[in-house]
N, C-alpha and C positions, 0 to 999 in steps of 0.2 A: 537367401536374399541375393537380390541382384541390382548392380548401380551402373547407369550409367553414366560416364561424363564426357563433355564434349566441350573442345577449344576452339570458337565457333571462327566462322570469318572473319578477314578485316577488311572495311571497308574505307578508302581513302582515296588520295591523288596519287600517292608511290607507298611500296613497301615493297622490301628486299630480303630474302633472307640471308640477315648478316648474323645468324646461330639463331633463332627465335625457336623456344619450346616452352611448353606451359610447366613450370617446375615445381610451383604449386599443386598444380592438378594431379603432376606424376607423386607430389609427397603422399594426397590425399589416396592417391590408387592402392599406394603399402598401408596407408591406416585402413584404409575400408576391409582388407585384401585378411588383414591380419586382424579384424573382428569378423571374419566367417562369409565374407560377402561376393561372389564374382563380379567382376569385373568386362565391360563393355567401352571401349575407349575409341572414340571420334576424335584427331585433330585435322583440322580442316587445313591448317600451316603446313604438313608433313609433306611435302614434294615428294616425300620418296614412297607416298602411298603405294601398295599397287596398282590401285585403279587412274593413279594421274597420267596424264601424257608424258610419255618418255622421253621428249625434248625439255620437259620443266627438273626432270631428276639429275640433270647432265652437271655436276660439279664443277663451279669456279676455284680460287684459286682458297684453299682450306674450307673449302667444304660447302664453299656460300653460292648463293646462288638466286635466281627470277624464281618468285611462284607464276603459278598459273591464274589468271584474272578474267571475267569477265565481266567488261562493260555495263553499268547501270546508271539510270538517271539521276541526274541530279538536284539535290536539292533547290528552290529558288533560290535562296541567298547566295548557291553556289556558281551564280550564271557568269558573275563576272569574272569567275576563273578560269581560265580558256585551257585546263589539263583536262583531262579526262577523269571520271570517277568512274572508280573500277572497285569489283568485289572479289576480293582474293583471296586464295585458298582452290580446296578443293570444287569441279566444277558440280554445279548447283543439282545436276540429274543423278552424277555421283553420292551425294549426300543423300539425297534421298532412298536409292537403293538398297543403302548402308542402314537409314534408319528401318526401313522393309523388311533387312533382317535379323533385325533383331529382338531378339526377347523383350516381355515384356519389363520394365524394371521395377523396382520395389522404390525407389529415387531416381532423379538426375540433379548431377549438379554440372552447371554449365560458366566458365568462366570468362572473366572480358577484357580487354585489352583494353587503350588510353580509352578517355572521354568522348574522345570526338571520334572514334571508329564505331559506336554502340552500334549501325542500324546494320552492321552483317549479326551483332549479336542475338538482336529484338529478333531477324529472319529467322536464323537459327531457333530460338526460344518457339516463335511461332508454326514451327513444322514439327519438333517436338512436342506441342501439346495439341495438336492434331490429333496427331498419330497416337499418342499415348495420355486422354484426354484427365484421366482419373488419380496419375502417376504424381507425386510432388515434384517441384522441380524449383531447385534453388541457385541463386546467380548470386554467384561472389567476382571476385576480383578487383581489376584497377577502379575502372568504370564503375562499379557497385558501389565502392568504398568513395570515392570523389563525389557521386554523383546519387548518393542515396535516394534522396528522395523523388529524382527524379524515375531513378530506377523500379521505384515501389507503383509508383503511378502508373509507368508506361512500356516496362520491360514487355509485361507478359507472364512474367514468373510467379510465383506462390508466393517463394519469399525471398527477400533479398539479405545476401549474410555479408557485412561490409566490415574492412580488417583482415587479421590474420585468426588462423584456424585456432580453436584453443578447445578447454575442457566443455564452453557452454556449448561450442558448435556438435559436438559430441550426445551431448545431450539431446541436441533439435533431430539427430540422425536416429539415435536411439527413440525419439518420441514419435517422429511422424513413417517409422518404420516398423514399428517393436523389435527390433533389433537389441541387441546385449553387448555393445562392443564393448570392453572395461575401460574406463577415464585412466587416462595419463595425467595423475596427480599432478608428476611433475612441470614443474614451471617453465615454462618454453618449451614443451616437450617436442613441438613441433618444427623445431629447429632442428632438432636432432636427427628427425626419420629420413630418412634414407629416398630418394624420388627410384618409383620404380620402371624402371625403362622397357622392362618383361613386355610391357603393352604393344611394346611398337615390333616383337618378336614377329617373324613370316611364320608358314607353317611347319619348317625346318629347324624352330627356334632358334633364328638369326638374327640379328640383329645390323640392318644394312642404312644407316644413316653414320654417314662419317665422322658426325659432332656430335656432342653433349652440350650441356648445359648445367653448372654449380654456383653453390652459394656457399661461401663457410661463413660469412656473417651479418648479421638482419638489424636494418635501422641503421642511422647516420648519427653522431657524439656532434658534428656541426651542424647549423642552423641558415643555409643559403636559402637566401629572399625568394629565389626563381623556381624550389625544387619544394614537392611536394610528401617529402619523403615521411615527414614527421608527423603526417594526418591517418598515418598506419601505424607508425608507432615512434615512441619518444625514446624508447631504451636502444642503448647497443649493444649486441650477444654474439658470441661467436660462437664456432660449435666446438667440442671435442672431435683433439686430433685424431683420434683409433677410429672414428667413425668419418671423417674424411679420409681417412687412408683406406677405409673397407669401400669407401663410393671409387677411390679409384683406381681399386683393385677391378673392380668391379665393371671398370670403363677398359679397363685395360684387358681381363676377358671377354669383353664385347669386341675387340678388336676397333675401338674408338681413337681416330689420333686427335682429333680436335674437340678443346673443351674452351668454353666462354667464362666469365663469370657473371655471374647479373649483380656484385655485389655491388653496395654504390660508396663504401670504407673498405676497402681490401686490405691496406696496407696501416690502417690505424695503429690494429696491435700489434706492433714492430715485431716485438722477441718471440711474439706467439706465432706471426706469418716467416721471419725467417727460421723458425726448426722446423717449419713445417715444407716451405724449399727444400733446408740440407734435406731433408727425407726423403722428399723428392728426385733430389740428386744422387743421393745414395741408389733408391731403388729402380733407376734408371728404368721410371715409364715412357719415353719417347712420345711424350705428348706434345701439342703445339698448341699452347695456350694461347686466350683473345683477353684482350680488358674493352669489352665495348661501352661498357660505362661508364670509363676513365678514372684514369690512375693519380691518387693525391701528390702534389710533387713535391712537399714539404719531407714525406717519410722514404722520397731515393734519394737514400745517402751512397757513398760509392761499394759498401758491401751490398746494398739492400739492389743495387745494379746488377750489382756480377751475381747474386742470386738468380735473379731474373731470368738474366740470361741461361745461365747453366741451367737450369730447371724445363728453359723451352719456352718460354712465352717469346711471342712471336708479333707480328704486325701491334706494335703496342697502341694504347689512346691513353694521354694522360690529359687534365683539364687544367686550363687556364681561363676561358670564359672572358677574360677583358685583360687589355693592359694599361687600364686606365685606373690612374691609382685611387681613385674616388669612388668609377666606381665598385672597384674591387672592395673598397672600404665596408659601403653600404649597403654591398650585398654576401654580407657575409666575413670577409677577412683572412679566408682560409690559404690564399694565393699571395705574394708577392713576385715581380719581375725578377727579382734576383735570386728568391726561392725555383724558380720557374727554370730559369738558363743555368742554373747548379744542378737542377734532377735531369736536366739536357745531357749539360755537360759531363755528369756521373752516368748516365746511360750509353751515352758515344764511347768514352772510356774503358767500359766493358764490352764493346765489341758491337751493341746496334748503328744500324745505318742511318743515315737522317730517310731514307725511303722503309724505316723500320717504325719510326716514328709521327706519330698522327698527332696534332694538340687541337681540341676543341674553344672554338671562339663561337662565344655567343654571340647571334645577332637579333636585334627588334626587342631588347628590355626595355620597358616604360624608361624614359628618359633618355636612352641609348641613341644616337643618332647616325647616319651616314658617314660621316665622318671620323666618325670615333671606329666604328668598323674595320673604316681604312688604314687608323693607324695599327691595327691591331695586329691587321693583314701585314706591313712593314714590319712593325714589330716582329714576326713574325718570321717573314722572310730574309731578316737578317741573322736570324740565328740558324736558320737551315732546314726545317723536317717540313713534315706534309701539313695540312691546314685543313681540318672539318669543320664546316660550319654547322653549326646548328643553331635553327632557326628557335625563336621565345616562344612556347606555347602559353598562354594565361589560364593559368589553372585555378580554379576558388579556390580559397582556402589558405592561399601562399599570401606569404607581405605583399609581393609585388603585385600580388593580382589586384589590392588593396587603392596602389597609386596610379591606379585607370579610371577614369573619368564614372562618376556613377553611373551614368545613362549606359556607357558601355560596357561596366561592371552586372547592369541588370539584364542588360541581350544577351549577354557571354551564360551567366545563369543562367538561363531561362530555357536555352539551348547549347549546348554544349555541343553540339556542332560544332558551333562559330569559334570554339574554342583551338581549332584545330588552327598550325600553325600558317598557313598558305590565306587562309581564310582574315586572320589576323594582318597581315601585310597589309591586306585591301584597304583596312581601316584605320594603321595606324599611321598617322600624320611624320613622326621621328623619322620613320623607317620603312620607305616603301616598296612594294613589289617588284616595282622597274630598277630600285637599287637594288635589290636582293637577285635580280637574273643579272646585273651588272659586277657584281661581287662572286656570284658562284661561278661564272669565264674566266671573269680575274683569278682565283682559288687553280679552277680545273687545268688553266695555260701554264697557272704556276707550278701543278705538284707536278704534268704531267713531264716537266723539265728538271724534276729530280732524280738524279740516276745513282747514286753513291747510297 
């Protein structure tokens, strides 16, 4: 048996790669891999292909860096956005070649990134069944999962698998393959496997991309208004220690120094994440850890600091999202201003710099206005680190998406485009585009005068 999978383009106004790997897809490669199946692996994100232009592979500073983009037209509704829409990833004659040689497969499954990137997905989907017109081919992912039904309609794909992988997804493999892979009884087993990175080996069995990407723990125990986490899953699981310490054993014979985590609770299970630090520091992997999907500041206490540190994590993101006590309130509660300037203060303490330190302030929440931004920004500035904005995307399915207007509750639906967040500014009356290019000068003049 032979499966292909492929992590197709993204299609938007900007994307960076600030660690971006499909870590899902690499889980699925070891279940496939380990019921008897080879293995054909496409990611279109990978700058460090070999067939990308060698100016797009050239290393920022831990490992991040420009994909390679080209230019496409834009939607109508996108006209009054004066960025470019670009499709990025690998380029488009590349891809092609790539599917040219390859086997024919027994499946594909194809994964998706947010909402509003799907139509590098749908391209992707529709040069696959091209080429390979007879083959099943199934799309999971973010997009899949948010966006079901539209996905069923207008993907392209056979079938759409929305959620996390489990015993039924197993089954759908085993049915429209005849395949025998044995079910993993156990409960959450898919937490546990191991993502296998073997895929991205050259022909030298090397392994030449400076980052990774992990997860030790899946779903969110809190409930923010903005964040869509809980429409994948309501539980929170962490994994066993032996088997994160075999991934980064693992990272550590690849010769990998940089690893992200995609978790969006890293630091929930206190006692469970600090022995799993001292471990780290004990086995002195010399890694340089990223938190790009920010770190809770409730659970840095001044050990859960000096952990940190010694262990290697590096350019930190921890999240704040507002400092306004209301509506910290209403969205959530997970943040207080004093809780916030203590995990500061206990990080400066062990040894981070405020240019070490990044806190995420949300801007464009239903209700959120310009001004409230600004204080946020002050707030902000007065205690000293760096400032990442990130813009609201309205996603179905969240509370907040809830308290926007019906009429624009049904457009957002109906196309998920519009859900993207640049697009969002155009129409939201609180919060508008001309303050958001007004606030990201303000941000960028300020961090770029943090030197300590």
């Amino acid at each position: 048996m032979r499966a292909l999978l492929v992590n197709p383009w993204i299609t938007d106004f900007k994307c960076h790669d600030f660690w971006i790997k499909p870590f899902g897809l690499l889980k699925i490669a070891n279940l496939l891999k380990s019921g008897g199946f080879e293995i054909d692996f496409i990611d279109c994100m990978n700058r460090f292909d070999s067939e990308m232009p060698d100016e797009y592979k050239k290393e920022k500073e831990f490992g991040k860096g420009e994909f390679y983009f080209e230019e496409i037209k834009k939607p109508e509704f996108y006209k009054k956005l004066t960025r470019k829409y670009k499709r990025y990833g690998l380029p488009y004659d590349t891809f092609l070649k790539k599917i040219e040689s390859i086997k024919k497969p027994d499946i594909i499954l194809v994964t998706s990134n947010m909402t509003y990137t799907y139509e590098g997905t749908f391209e992707a989907i529709k040069i696959l069944k091209e080429k390979f017109l007879l083959t099943p081919l199934i799309l999971g992912g973010i997009y899949a999962t948010l966006c079901f039904k539209h996905a069923e309609e207008k993907s392209g794909a056979d079938m759409v698998w929305p959620g996390n992988i489990n015993n039924k997804f197993i089954q759908l493999v085993n049915k429209v393959t005849g395949s025998k892979i044995e079910q993993q009884f156990k409960e959450n087993f898919f937490l546990g496997l191991l993502p296998d990175y073997t895929v991205y080996f050259d022909r030298n069995g090397n392994y030449n991309i400076p980052y990774a990407v992990t997860k030790w723990t899946d779903g969110c125990p809190f409930s923010c208004t903005y964040c869509a986490i809980k429409l994948f899953t309501n539980e929170f699981n962490r994994r066993e220690k032996k088997d994160i310490l075999i991934e980064l054993d693992n990272y550590k014979k690849y010769n990998i120094k940089n690893i992200a985590f995609y978790d969006d609770a890293l630091l929930y299970r206190t006692v469970f994440i600090k022995d799993l630090l001292r471990e780290i520091i004990k086995n002195n992997y010399g890694f340089n850890f990223h938190t790009p999907n920010g770190l809770h500041c409730a659970y840095i206490d001044e050990e859960m600091a000096v952990l940190l540190k010694k262990a290697g994590f590096v350019d930190l993101r921890i999240s704040l999202e507002s400092s306004d006590y209301n509506l910290q309130k209403i969205t959530g509660g997970k943040v207080t201003n004093e809780i916030f300037k203590n995990a500061v203060n206990n990080l400066k303490k062990a040894g981070f710099k405020s240019k070490d330190i990044g806190v995420y302030i949300l801007a464009g929440l239903p209700g959120q206005t310009f001004e409230m931004v600004l204080k946020d920004i002050e707030f902000v500035k007065r205690i000293g680190i760096k400032i990442k904005i990130a813009n609201y995307s309205p996603i179905p399915g969240t509370t907040d998406f809830l308290k926007l207007k019906p009429e624009i509750m049904a457009e957002l639906k109906a196309e998920p485009l519009k859900q993207n967040e640049f697009y969002f500014l155009t129409i939201n009356n609180d919060y508008t585009w001309e303050q958001n290019e007004e606030i990201k000068k303000m941000i960028t003049e300020y961090n770029n005068n943090i030197n300590d």
